[in-house]
C-alpha positions in Angstrom: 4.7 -15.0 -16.2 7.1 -17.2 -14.0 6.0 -21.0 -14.1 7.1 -24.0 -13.0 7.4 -26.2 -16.3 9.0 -29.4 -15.5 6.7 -30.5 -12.2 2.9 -31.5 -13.2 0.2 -32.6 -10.8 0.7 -36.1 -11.9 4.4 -36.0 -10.4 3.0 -34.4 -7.4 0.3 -37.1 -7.0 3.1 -39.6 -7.9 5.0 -38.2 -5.2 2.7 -38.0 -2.5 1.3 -41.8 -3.1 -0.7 -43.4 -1.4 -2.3 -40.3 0.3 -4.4 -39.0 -1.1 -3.3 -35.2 -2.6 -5.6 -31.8 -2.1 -4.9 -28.7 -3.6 -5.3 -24.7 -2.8 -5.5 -21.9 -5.6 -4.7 -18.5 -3.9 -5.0 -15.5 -6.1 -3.3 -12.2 -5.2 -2.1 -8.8 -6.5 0.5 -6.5 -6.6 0.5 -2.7 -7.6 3.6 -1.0 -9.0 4.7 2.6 -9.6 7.4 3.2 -12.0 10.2 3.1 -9.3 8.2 0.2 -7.4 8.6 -1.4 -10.9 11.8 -0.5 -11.7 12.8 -2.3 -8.0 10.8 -5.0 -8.0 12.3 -6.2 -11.5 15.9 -5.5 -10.5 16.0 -7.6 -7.4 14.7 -10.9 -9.7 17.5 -13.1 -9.9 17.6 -13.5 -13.7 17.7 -9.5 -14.8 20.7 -8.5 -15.6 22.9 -5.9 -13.6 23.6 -2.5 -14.4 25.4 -1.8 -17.8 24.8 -0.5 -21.7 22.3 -3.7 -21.9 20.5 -2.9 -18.4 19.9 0.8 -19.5 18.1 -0.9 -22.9 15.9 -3.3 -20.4 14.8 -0.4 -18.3 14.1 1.6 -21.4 11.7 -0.9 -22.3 10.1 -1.4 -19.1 9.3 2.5 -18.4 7.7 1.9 -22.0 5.8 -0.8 -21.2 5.1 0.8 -18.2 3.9 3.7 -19.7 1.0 1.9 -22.0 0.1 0.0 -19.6 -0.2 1.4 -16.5 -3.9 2.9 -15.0 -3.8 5.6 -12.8 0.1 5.6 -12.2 0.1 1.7 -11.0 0.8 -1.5 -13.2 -0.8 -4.2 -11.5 1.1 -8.0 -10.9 -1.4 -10.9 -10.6 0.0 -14.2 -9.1 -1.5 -17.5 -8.8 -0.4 -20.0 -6.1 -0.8 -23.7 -6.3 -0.6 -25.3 -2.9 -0.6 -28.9 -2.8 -1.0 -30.7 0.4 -2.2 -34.6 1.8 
């Protein structure tokens, strides 16, 4: 899971002084075939490029892939925080 450690809803609030702060959960998916996968985890910034190492990391995720997967799809779930005032 990606997540944004180092800001809290008190810095936010902090932040945003004096109004007064609201906030939005969204919830969303995303479904992934083995290539869709494959793709969506080599265009993340912090995976590494193609080499001996690479090869290893896709290894793994066609693994993972493969116990977790229902019907041909893994499935992403995402959670976004909106904060507004």
């Amino acid at each position: 899971m990606v997540n944004q450690k180092n800001i809290n809803e008190k810095i936010i609030e902090d932040f945003l002084w004096p109004k007064a702060v609201h906030k939005i959960l969204l919830e969303n998916s995303q479904f992934f075939d083995m290539e869709g996968l494959k793709g969506r985890a080599s265009s993340s910034s912090y995976t590494l490029k193609e080499g001996k190492k690479y090869d290893k990391i896709m290894s793994g995720l066609e693994a993972l892939f493969e116990e977790y997967q229902q019907k041909g799809l893994v499935e992403f779930k995402y959670k976004t925080k909106i904060y507004f005032c």
